[in-house]
N, C-alpha and C positions, 0 to 999 in steps of 0.2 A: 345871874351871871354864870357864864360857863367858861374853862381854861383848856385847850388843847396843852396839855405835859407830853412833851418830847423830851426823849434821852436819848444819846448817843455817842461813838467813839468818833475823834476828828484825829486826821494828820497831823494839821496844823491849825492854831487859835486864827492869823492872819488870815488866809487861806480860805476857810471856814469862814469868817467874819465878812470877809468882800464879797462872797457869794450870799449870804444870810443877808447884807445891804442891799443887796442888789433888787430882792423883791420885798423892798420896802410899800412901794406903790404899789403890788398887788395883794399884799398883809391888808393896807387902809382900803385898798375896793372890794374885800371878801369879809368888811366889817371889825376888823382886831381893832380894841379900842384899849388896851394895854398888851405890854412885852417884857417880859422879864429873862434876861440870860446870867447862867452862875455856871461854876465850872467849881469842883471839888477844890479844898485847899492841896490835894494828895495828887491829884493826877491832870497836867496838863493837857490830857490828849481828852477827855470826856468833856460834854456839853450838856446843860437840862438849859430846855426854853419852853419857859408860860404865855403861851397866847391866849388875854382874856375876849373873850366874846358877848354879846348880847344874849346867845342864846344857846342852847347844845346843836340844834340845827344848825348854823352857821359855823360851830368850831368842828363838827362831823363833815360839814363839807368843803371843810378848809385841808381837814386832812386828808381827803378824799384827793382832793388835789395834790397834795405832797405827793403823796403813795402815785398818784400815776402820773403825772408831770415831773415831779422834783427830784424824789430819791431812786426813782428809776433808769432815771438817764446820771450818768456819771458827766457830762458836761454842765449838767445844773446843780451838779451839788458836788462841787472841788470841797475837800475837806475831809468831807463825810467818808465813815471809815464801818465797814458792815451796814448791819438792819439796824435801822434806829427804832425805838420803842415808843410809841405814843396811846396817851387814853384823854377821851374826851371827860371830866371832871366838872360837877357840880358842885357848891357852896352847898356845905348842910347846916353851918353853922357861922 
């Protein structure tokens, strides 16, 4: 199993959260087969979301997607606040 780990800073949790809904259906057609979101007990405005995968391929090409569909157009990603930071992640243990 592989995890796409995204960080990053939002406006707003609501906000953020109806646009993050929104490509529910295209999270289950690009293979996510778990989703984990937490946000600091300290800071309202930051987000980390785990997207697990079947494989590192599949999480490398989900983010591949983000990066040039999602977080580059400011219409698809209300919230989102700067560059958000992601690394595709393996289980080593």
């Amino acid at each position: 199993m592989s995890t796409l780990h995204i960080q990053h800073a939002i406006t707003d949790y609501a906000t953020w959260r109806n646009a993050f809904d929104s490509f529910a259906e295209v999270r289950v057609a690009a293979g996510v087969i778990g989703t984990r979101v937490a946000r600091p007990i300290d800071d309202e405005h930051f987000i980390v979301v785990d997207l697990d995968f079947d494989s590192a391929e599949a999480a490398a090409a989900f983010l591949s997607f983000l990066e040039l569909n999602v977080w580059s157009a400011p219409q698809s990603s209300p919230g989102l606040e700067g560059e958000p930071t992601a690394h595709v992640l393996e289980s080593v243990a």
